[in-house]
C-alpha positions in Angstrom: 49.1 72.7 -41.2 47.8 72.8 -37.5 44.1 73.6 -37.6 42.3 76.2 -35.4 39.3 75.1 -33.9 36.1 77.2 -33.4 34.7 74.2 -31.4 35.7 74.7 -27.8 34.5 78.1 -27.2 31.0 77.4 -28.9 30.6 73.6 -27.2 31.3 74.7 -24.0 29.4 78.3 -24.3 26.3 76.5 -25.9 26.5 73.5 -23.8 24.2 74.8 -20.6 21.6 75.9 -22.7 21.3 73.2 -24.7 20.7 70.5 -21.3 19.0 72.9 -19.7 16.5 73.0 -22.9 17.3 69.2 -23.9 14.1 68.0 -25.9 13.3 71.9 -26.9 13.9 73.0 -30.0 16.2 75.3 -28.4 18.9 76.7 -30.6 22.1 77.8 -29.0 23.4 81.2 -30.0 27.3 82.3 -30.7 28.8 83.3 -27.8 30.6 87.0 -27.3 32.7 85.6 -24.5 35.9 87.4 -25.7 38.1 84.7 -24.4 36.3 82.1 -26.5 37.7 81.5 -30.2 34.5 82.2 -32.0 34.2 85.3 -30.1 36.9 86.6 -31.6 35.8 87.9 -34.5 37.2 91.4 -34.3 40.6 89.9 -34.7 42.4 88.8 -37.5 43.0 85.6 -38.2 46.1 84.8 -40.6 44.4 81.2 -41.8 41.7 79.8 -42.0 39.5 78.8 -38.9 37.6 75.0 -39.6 33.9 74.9 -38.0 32.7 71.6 -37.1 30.5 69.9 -39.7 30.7 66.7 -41.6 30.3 63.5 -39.6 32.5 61.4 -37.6 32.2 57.8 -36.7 33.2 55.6 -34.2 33.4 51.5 -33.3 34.4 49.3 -30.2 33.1 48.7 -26.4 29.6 48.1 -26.5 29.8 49.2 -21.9 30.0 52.2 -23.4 26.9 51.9 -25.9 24.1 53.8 -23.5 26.6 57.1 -22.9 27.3 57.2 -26.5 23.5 57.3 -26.9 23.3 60.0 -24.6 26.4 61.8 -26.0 25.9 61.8 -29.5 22.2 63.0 -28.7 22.8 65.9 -26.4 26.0 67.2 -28.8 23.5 67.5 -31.7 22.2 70.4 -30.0 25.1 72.2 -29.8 27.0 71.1 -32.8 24.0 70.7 -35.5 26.4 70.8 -38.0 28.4 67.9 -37.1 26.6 64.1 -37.0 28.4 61.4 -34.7 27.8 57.4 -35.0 29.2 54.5 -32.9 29.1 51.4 -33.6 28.9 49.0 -30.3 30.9 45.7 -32.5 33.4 45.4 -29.0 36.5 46.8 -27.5 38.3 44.2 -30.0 36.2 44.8 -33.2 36.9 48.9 -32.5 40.3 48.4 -31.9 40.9 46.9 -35.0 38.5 49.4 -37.3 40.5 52.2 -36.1 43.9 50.9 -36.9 42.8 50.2 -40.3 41.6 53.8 -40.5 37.5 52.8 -41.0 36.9 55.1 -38.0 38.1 58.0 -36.1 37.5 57.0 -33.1 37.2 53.5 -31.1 36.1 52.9 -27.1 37.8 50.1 -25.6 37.4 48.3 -22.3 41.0 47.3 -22.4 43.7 49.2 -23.2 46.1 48.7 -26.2 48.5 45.8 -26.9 52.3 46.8 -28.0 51.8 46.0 -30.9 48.4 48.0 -31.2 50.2 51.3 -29.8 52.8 50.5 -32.7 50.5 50.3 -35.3 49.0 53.3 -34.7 51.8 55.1 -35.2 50.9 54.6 -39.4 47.4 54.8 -38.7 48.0 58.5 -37.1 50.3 59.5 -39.7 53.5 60.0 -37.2 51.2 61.3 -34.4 50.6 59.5 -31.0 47.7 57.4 -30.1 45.6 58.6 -27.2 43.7 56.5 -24.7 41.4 59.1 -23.0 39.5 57.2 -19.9 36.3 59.0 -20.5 33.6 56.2 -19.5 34.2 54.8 -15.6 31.4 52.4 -14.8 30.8 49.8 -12.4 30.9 45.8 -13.9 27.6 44.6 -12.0 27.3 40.8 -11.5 23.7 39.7 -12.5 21.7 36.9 -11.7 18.3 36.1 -12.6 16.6 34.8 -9.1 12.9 36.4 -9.3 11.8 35.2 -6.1 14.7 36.4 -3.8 13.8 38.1 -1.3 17.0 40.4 -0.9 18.7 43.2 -2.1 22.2 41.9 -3.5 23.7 38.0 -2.9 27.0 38.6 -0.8 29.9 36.5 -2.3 33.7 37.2 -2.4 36.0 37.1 -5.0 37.1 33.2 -4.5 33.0 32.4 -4.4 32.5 34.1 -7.5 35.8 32.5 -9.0 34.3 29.1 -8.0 31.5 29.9 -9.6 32.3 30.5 -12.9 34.4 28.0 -13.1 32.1 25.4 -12.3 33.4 24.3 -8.7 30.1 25.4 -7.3 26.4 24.5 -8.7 24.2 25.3 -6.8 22.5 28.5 -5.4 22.3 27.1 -1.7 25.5 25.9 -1.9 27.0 26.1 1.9 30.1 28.7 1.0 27.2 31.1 -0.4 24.6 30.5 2.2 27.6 31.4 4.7 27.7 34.9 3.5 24.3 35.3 3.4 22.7 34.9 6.9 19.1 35.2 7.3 18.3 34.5 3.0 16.7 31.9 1.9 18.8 30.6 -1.3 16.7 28.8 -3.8 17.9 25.1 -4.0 18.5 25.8 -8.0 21.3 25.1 -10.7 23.5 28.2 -10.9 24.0 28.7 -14.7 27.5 31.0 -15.5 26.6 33.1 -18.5 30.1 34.4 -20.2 30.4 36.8 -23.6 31.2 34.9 -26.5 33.0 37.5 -28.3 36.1 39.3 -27.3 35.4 41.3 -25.0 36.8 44.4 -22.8 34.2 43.9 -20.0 35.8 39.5 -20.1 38.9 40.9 -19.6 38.5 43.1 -16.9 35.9 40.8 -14.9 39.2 37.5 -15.6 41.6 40.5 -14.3 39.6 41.2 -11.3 39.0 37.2 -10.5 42.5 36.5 -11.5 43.7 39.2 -8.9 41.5 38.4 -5.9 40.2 35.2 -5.5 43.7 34.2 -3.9 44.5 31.7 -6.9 41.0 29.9 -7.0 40.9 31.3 -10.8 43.5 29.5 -12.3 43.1 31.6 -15.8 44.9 34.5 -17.2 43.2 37.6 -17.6 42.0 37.6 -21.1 39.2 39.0 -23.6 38.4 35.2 -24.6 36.3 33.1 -22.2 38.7 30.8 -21.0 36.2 28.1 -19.8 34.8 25.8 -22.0 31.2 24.4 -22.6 29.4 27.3 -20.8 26.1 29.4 -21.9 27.4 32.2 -23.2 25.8 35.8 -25.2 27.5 37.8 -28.1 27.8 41.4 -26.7 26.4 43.1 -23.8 22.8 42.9 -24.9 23.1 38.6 -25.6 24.4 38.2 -22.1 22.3 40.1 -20.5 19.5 38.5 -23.0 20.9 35.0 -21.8 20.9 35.4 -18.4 17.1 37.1 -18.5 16.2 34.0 -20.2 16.9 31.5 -17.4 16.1 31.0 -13.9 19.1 30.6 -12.2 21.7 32.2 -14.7 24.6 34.5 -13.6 26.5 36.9 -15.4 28.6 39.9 -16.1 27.5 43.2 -17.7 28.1 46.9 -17.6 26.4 48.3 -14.6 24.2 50.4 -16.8 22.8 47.2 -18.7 21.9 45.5 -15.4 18.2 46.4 -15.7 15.8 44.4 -13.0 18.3 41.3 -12.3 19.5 41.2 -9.0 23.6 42.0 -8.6 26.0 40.4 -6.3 27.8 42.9 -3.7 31.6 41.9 -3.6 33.0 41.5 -0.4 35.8 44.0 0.2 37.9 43.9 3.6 35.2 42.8 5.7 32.6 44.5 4.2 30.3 43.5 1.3 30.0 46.3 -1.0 27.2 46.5 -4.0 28.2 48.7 -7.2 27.7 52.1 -7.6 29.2 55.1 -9.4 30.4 56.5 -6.0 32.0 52.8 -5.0 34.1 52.4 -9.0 35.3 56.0 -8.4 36.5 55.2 -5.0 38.5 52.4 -6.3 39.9 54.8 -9.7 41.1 57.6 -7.8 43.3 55.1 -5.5 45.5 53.5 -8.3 48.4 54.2 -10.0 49.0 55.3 -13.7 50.4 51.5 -15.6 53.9 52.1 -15.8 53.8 52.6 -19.8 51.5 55.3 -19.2 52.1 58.8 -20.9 50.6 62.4 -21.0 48.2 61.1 -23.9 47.8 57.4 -23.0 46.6 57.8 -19.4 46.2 54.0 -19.0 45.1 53.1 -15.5 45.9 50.0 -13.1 43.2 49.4 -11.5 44.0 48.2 -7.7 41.8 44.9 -8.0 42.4 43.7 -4.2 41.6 47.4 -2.7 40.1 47.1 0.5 39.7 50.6 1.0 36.3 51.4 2.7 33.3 51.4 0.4 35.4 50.8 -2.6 34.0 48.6 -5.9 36.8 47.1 -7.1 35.3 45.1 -10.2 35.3 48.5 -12.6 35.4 49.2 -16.2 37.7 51.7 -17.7 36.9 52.2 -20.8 39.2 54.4 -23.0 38.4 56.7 -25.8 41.2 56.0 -28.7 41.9 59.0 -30.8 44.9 60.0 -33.2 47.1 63.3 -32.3 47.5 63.6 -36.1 44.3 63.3 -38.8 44.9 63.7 -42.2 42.6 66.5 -42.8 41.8 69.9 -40.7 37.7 69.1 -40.6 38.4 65.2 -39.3 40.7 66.8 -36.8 38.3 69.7 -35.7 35.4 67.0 -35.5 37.3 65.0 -33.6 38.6 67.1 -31.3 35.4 68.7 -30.8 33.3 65.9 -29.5 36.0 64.5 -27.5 36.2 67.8 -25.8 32.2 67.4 -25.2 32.5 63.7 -23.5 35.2 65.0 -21.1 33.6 68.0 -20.4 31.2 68.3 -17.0 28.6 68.7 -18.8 28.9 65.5 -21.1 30.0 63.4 -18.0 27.2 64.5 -16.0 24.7 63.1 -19.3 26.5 59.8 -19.0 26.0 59.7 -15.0 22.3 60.2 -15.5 20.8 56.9 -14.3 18.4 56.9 -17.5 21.7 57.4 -19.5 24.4 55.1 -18.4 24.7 55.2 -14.7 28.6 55.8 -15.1 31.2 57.7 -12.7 32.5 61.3 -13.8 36.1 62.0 -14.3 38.0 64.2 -11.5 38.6 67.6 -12.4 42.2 66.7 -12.3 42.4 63.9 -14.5 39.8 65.8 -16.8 42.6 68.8 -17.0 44.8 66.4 -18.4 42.5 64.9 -20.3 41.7 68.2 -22.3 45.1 69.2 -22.6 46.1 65.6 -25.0 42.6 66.4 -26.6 43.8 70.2 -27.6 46.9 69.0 -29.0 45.1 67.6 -32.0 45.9 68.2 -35.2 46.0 68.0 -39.1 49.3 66.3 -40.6 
C-alpha cells in the first residue's frame, strides 16, 4: 500500500519558525496552508494518513558527522515525534549496515559498487536504491606547522602526489619552496598522515591525485591506503588527531574537521586556489552526471583536472542512500521525511553554517530532482 505522508507540509511549514527560534522552546504549530497535506483536514481521506514518529537510524561517512549533528538537532524541533541517529563507522561500514537492513539510511563518500546497487535490490524489497548528493564539502589538506607565517602552503597536484608518496621529505624541499615565494619553510620532516579504515574521503583524495598529478601517483583510486608503512588515523577524528599530534604531519580531512591546522591551496590553471564552499560548488555544478546515473541515483563525476577560474577541485560528494521501497508505511514516512528536511534550503543552509559543517548547498535545480526521487517513497 503506498503511504501518504503528513510530513512535507508540516516540515517545511514549521521549518522557519523553528531556526528562527533554534535553542527556544519554540513549538511549531499545524499549518492551515490549504495546499499543504496536513491542512487538509476538511477533506476526506480514503486511508489512512501516517504521521512521523518512531525513530530512524542511520550509519556510514563520518565527512558527513558535523551536518548530521546539525540535522538531526534542528529536525527535533519540527518533528518531536520522530528521533534520528547516525552512526559515523565510514562510507564502507554504512554501506554495508544498510544492505543488511540494520539501518534505513547510510551516507557515503563514494558511490555504490555494481554489486552494491544489485544487492539492494533485496534490501529494498523490489524498489530502487537512491543516492541523493545531499552533503558537498570541500576535502581540506592539513598540516600541522605552528610557526608558519602564511595563510595556506601553495602546492599542485604532482607536489602533493610526491608527497604522499614519500618522494618528497622535507618541508623546504626546493619543488615546494618554488611555489611559495617570499615563505619561509621550516627545514622539518613532512610526516603523510592517511586513514586507516576504508574510507570515502581516501578514495576521493587517490581519485583526485590519480587524475591530476599527470601520472606522478602511480595508484588506483581506492578507499584502502595504498602506501605502505605510513602514520595513519582510524576515521576523520584519528587523522585529524594524528596529524595535531605532530609537528610536521600532513593530512586529509573534511573541510569542516580542519579546525586551526593550516590547509594547502591546490594550484588550479595558474592559479592557487584554497577551499571553500563557494570554490567545491564551482567545481560540482561543472561536471557531468557518471554515465550509470539515473533519476534516483544522481551519481556525480567530479571533473578532477578543472581549471575553471576559482574552482576547488579536491571535493567530497557524499551521497545519502535510501530505499524507494520500506517494508512498513511509518519506516517509509520517517524516512522520507527527514530526507526531505536535509535537501530542503532550510536544512542545507544549517549544514553551511560554519559552526555546523562548513558544507556547500545543493542548486535549486538539482534539489528539484532531488525531492521528486525522495517523494516517490514508499511502503511495499
Amino acid at each position: 500500500m503506498k503511504n501518504r505522508l503528513l510530513v512535507g507540509g508540516a516540515i517545511s511549514a514549521g521549518l522557519a519558525l523553528a531556526l528562527s527560534a533554534c535553542g527556544t522552546d519554540a513549538t511549531p504549530q499545524p499549518t492551515t496552508d490549504p495546499s499543504s497535506s496536513q491542512g487538509s483536514t476538511n477533506e476526506p481521506s480514503e486511508t489512512p494518513e501516517t504521521t512521523v514518529s518512531g525513530s530512524i537510524a542511520g550509519a556510514g561517512a563520518s565527512s558527513q558527522e558535523k551536518a548530521m549533528g546539525g540535522w538531526i538537532a534542528t529536525l527535533t524541533s519540527v518533528a518531536p515525534d520522530l528521533t534520528v541517529s547516525y552512526e559515523a563507522v565510514g562510507s564502507g561500514g554504512g554501506r554495508e549496515q544498510f544492505l543488511s537492513g540494520g539501518v534505513q539510511f547510510a551516507g557515503t563518500d563514494s558511490p555504490l559498487k555494481p554489486e552494491e546497487v544489485t544487492a539492494a535490490t533485496d534490501r529494498c524489497y523490489g524498489g530502487d536504491v537512491l543516492e541523493l548528493p545531499l552533503y558537498i564539502s570541500p576535502i581540506a589538506v592539513v598540516y600541522n606547522l605552528p610557526s608558519l607565517a602564511a595563510d595556506n602552503v601553495n602546492m599542485s597536484a604532482e607536489t602533493l602526489a610526491k608527497v604522499f608518496s614519500g618522494q618528497i621529505t622535507k618541508w623546504n624541499d626546493p619543488e615546494i619552496a618554488g611555489q611559495n615565494e617570499g615563505v619561509e619553510l621550516p627545514d622539518l620532516a613532512i610526516i603523510p598522515v592517511n586513514r586507516s579504515d576504508e574510507s570515502g574521503t581516501t578514495e576521493n583524495f587517490t581519485e583526485y591525485l590519480a587524475a591530476a598529478s599527470n601520472g606522478v601517483w602511480e595508484h588506483e583510486a581506492s578507499g584502502d591506503w595504498p602506501v605502505s608503512g605510513t602514520q595513519s588515523g582510524n576515521g576523520t577524528s584519528g587523522l585529524i588527531d594524528t596529524v595535531n599530534g605532530a609537528e610536521g604531519a600532513i593530512g586529509y580531512a573534511d573541510a569542516s574537521r580542519a579546525g586551526d591546522l593550516g590547509t594547502v591551496a591546490l594550484k588550479v590553471g595558474e592559479n592557487y586556489v584554497p577551499f571553500s564552499a563557494e570554490a567545491a560548488a564551482k567545481v560540482v555544478d561543472a561536471s557531468p552526471r557518471a554515465a550509470d546515473a539515473t533519476d534516483k541515483r544522481m551519481v556525480v563525476d567530479l571533473d578532477r583536472t578543472t581549471t575553471a577560474d576559482g574552482a576547488y577541485p579536491l571535493v567530497l560528494i557524499s551521497y545519502s542512500v535510501a530505499c524507494s521501497v520500506y517494508e512498513t508505511s511509518q519506516e517509509a514516512a520517517n524516512v522520507q521525511a527527514f530526507l526531505n528536511y536535509v535537501a530542503s534550503p532550510e536544512g542545507q543552509t544549517v549544514a553551511a553554517q560554519a559552526d555546523v559543517a562548513g558544507s556547500a548547498p545543493i542548486s535549486d535545480a538539482l534539489r528539484t530532482e532531488v525531492t521528486a526521487a525522495i517523494d516517490a517513497i514508499a511502503a511495499k
